[in-house]
LUMFIBA-302142 format. One line per 4 residues: number of its first residue (from 1); their letters; for each residue x, y, z of C-alpha. Coordinates in nm, 4 decimals, always signed. Layout:
LUMFIBA-302142
NUM) A) X Y Z | ...
***
This chain:
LUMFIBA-302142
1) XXXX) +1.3331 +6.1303 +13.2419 | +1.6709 +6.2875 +13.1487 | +1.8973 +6.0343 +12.8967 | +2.2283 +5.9202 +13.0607
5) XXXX) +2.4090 +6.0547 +12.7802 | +2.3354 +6.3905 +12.8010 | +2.3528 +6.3807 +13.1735 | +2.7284 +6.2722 +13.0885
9) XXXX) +2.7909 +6.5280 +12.8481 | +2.6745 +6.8326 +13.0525 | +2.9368 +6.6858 +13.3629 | +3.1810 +6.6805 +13.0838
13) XXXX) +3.1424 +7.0368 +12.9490 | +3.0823 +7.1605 +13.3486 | +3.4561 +7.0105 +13.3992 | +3.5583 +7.1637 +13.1048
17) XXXX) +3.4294 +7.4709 +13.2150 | +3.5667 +7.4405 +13.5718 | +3.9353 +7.2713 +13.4843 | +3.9772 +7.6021 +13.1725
21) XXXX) +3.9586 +7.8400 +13.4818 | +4.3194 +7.7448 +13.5893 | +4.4494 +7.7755 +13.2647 | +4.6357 +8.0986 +13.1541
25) XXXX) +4.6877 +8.1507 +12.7710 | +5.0644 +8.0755 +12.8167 | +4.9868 +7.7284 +12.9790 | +4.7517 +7.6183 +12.6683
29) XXXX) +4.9870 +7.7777 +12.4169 | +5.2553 +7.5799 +12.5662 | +5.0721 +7.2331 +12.6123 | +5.1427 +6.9382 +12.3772
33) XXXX) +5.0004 +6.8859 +12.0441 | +4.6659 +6.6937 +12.1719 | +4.6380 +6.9666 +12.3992 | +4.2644 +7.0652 +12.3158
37) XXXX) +4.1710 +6.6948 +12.2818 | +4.3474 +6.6420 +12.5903 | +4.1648 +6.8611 +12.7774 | +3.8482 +6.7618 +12.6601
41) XXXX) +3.9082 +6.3555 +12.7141 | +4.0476 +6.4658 +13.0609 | +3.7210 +6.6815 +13.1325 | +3.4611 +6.3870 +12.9816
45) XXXX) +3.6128 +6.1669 +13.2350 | +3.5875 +6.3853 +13.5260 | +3.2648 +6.4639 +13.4421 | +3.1559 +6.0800 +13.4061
49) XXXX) +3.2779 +6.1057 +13.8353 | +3.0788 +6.3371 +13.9265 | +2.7842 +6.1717 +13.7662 | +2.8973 +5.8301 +13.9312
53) XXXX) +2.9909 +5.9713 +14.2375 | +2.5958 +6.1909 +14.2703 | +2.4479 +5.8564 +14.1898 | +2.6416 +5.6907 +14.4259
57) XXXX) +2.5720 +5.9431 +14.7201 | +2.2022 +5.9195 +14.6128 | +2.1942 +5.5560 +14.6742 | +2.4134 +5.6191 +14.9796
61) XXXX) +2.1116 +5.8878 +15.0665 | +1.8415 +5.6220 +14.9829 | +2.0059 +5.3818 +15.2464 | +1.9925 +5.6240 +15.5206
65) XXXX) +2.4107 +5.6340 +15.5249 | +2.4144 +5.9652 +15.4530 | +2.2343 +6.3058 +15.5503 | +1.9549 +6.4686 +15.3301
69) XXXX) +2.1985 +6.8026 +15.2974 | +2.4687 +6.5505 +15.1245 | +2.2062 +6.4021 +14.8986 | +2.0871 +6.7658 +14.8221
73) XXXX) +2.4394 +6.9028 +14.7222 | +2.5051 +6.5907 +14.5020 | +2.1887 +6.6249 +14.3498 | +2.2352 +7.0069 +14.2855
77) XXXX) +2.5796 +6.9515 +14.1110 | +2.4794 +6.7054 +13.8888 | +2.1609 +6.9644 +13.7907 | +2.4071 +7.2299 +13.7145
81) XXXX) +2.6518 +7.0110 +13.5275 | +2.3818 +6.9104 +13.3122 | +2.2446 +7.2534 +13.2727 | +2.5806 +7.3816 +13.1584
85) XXXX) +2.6475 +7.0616 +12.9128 | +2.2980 +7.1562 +12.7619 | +2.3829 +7.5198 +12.7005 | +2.7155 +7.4435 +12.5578
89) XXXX) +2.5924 +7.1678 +12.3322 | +2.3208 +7.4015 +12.2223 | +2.6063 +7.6365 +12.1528 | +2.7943 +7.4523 +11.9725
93) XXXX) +2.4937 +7.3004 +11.7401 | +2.4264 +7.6758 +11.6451 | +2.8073 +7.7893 +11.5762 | +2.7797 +7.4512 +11.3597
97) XXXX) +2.4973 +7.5501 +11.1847 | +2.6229 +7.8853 +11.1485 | +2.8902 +7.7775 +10.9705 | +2.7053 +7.5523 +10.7238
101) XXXX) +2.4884 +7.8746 +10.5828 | +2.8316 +8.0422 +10.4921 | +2.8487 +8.1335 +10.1568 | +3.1819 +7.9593 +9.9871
***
């Protein structure tokens, strides 16, 4: 079974991924000083909905309120939001590593 946490943290770097596709260099080079943080609070949170929101059509599935296309969708999403989150945390664990074998 898949920890909550990481489930979390794959939505978040999914909605990182999804929200940085609007954004032209101009409109990050202009945004405020927390602009990267920013970003990546406002992406965390939406991807904490769309794990809330799967679960929540899965139960919704589960109580025969929805149809079994609805449930599937949901269910897909939050799969690729967690592969993604995976990958980029992977990512970033080897960039991080990379950096501590640099010679000073």
């Amino acid at each position: 079974m898949t920890d909550i946490s990481s489930v979390l943290s794959t939505a978040s770097i999914q909605s990182a991924y999804r929200s940085s596709q609007g954004l032209g260099p101009s409109q990050v080079e202009q945004g405020d000083a927390g602009g990267f943080s920013t970003v990546l609070r406002d992406v965390a949170a939406d991807a904490v909905n769309t794990a809330r929101t799967s679960e929540q059509i899965a139960a919704a599935g589960l109580r025969g309120e929805l149809d079994t296309q609805t449930v599937v969708e949901a269910t897909m999403e939050l799969e690729t939001t967690l592969r993604v989150a995976v990958s980029m945390r992977d990512k970033f664990v080897q960039a991080y590593q990379e950096i501590l074998r640099m010679p000073l």
